[in-house]
C-alpha positions in Angstrom: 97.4 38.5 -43.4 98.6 41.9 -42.9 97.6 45.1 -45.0 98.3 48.6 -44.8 95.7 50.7 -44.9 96.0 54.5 -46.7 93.5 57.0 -46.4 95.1 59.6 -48.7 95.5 63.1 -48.7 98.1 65.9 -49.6 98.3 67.6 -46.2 97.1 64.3 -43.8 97.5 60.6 -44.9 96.1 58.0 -42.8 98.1 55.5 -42.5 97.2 51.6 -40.7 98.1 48.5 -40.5 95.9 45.6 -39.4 96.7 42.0 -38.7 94.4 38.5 -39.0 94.7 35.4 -39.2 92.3 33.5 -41.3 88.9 32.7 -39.2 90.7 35.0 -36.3 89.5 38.3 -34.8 91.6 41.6 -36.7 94.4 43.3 -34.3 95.2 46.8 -35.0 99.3 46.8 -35.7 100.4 50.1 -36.0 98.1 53.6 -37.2 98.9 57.2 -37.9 99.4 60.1 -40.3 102.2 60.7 -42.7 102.0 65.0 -42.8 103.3 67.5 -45.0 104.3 71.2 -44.6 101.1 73.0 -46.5 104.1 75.7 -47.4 106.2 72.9 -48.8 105.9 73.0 -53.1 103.6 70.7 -54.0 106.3 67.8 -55.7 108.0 67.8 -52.7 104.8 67.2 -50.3 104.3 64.4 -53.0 107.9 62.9 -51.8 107.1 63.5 -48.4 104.2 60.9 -49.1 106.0 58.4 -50.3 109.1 58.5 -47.7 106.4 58.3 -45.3 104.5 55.8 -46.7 107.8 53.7 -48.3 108.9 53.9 -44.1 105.6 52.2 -43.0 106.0 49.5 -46.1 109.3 48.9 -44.7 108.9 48.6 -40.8 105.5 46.4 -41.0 106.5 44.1 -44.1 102.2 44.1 -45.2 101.3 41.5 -47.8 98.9 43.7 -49.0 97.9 47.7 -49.6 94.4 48.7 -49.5 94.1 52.5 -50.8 90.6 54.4 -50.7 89.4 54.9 -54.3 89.0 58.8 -55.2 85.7 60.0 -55.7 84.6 63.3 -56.9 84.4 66.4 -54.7 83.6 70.0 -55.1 86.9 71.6 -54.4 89.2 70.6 -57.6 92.1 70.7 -55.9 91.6 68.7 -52.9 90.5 66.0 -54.9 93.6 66.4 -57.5 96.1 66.1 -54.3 93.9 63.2 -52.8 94.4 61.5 -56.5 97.9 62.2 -56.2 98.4 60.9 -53.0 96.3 58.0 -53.9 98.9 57.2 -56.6 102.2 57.3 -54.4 100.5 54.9 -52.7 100.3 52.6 -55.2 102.7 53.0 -56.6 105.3 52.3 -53.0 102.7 49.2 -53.0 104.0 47.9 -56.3 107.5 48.8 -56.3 107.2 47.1 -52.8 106.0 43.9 -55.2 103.1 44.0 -52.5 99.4 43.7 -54.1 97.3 46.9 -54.3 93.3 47.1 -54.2 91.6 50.4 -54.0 88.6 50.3 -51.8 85.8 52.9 -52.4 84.3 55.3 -49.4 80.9 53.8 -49.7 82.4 50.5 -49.6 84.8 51.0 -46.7 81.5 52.6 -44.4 79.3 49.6 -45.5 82.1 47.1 -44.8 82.8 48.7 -41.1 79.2 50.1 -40.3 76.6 48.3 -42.4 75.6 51.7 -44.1 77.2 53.3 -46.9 76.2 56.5 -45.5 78.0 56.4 -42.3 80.0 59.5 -41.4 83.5 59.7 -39.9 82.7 59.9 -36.3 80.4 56.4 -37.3 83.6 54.6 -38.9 85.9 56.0 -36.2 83.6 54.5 -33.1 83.2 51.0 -35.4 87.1 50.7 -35.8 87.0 51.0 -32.1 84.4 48.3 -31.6 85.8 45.9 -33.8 89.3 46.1 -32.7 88.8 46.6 -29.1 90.8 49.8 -28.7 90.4 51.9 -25.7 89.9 55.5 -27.9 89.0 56.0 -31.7 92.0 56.5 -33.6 92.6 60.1 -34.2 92.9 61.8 -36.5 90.0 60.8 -38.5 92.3 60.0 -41.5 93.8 57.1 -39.4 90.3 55.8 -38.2 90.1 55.7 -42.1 93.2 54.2 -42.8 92.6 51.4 -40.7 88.8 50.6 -41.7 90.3 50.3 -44.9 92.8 47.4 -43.8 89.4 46.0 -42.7 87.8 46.2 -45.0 90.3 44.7 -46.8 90.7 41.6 -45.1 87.0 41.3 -45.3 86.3 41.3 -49.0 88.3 39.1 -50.5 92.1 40.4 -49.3 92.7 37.1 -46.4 90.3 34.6 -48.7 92.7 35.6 -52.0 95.9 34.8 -49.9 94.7 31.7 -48.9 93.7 30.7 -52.6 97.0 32.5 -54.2 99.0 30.1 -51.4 96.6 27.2 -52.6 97.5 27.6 -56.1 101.2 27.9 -55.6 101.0 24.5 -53.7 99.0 22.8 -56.4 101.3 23.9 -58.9 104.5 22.8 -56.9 102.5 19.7 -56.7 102.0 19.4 -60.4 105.8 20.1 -60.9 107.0 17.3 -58.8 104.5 14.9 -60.3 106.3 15.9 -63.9 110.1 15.7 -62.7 108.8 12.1 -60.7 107.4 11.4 -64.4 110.2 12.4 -66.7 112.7 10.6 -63.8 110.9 6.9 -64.1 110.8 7.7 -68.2 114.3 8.4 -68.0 
């Protein structure tokens, strides 16, 4: 399973994308930051998002998009652009027809670092760890990105593939046990 990871933000967006194979270790894909010009107005840092983001949907083909959850902070309009950004995401993911779950910050740093207290520097040296990279990806907002593809693939994202893939095989199954049925009728 692949899943693109987006840590959002007006001015930085992490950006990562994470491979693994059911019961197999995670490989880091691709990671980075999708920028905007803090001079730029602020619909058309918005578009900037979603080129960026539509680009990285494109090139690495996830089946799945795992966005951080918003959570309240004390500077209004940080958290207004993060919501914002948080939504382009989502919405590339579903125009994209690929599923989208939002993962929250205390879930992400209990997911990579067993605490939900865990601080950036924490996540970035755990990302490193688990995907036996030679340096942290930087900025932070990629580090974040990418702990959110793992995290991802760790609750729930590879194990509801493998039982969405189940289901469409049982139901193909159950299809060609009808037409078999109506056939012999016949």
């Amino acid at each position: 399973m692949r899943v693109l990871g987006v840590d959002p933000g007006l001015t930085r967006c992490g950006i990562g994308v994470v491979d693994q194979a059911l019961g197999g270790k995670p490989t880091l894909v691709a990671v980075g930051v999708v920028r905007t010009e803090a001079t730029a107005s602020h619909e058309q840092r918005l578009l900037q998002i979603e080129q960026g983001i539509t680009e990285w949907v494109l090139e690495f083909q996830p089946d799945a998009v795992a966005v951080e959850r918003a959570f309240a902070q004390h500077n209004l309009m940080t958290v207004m652009g993060t919501i914002q950004a948080a939504g382009i995401a989502m919405l590339v993911g579903a125009k994209a027809g690929i599923p989208v779950a939002l993962h929250t910050p205390t879930e992400v740093k209990a997911a990579i670092t067993g605490s939900g207290r865990a601080d950036k520097k924490q996540i970035g040296e755990m990302v490193l760890r688990i995907l036996r990279l030679d340096k942290a990806p930087q900025p932070a907002d990629a580090a974040d990105a990418v702990a959110l593809a793992l995290t991802h693939l760790w609750r729930g994202g590879a194990t509801n593939r493998y039982a969405q893939l189940v289901a469409q095989a049982q139901s193909q199954d159950a299809q060609l046990m009808r037409s078999r049925s109506a056939k012999e009728a016949g």
